[in-house]
N, C-alpha and C positions, 0 to 999 in steps of 0.2 A: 073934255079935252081928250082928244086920242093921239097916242104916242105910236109912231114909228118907229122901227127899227134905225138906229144910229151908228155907223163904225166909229172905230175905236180913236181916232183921229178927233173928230166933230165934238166928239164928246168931251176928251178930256180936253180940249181947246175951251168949250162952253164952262166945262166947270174947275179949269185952274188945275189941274191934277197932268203931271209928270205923263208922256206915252209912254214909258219904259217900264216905269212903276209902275201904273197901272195896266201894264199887259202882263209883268211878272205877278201880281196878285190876282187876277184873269186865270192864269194857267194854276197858279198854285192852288186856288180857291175848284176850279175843275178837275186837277188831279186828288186832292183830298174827297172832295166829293164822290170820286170816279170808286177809289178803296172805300168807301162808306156804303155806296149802293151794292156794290161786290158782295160786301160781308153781311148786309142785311137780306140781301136774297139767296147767299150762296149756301152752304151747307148746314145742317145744324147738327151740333153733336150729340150720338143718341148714346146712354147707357146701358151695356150691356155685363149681367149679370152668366158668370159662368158658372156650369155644375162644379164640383168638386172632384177632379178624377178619380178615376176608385183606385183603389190602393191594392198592392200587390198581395197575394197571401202572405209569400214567405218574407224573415223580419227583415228589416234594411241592415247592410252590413257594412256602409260609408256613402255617405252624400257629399258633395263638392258644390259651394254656392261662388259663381264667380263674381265679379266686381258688377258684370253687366245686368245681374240679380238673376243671367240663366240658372240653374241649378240642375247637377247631374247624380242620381241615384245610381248605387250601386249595388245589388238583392243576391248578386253573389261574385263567387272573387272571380279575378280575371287574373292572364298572364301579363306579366310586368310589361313584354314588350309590345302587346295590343297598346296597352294605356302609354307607350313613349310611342308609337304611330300615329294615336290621336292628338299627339302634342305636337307635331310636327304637322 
């Protein structure tokens, strides 16, 4: 037996099922699938391993780690009102 192609109408007429409903699981069943193929062909994430930066000679004389986890070294002293420019 070969099937044709049937609109959405015909069909749910033949088999007792809601057009509403079964065009809102249509769309949501396409859109779920749509993010599915997306993510399985789109990127994949590679690990990368970084050196170590090398470290300065002289000894550290204050570090500042901020909330965001930057962190700011300081290997010698500075004038007070540099460091309230940078806060500003």
């Amino acid at each position: 037996m070969v099937l044709g192609r049937v609109s959405k109408q015909p069909f749910c007429n033949r088999n007792g099922i809601g057009y509403y409903k079964f065009s809102y699981w249509v769309k949501k069943f396409r859109h779920d699938n749509a993010n599915e193929s997306i993510s399985r062909k789109g990127f994949s994430q590679i690990a990368i391993q970084q050196p170590p930066l090398p470290r300065p000679q002289r000894p550290l004389l204050t570090s500042f780690i901020f909330a965001s986890g930057a962190r700011l070294e300081l290997f010698t002293a500075l004038d007070s009102s540099f460091i309230k420019e940078l806060a500003n």
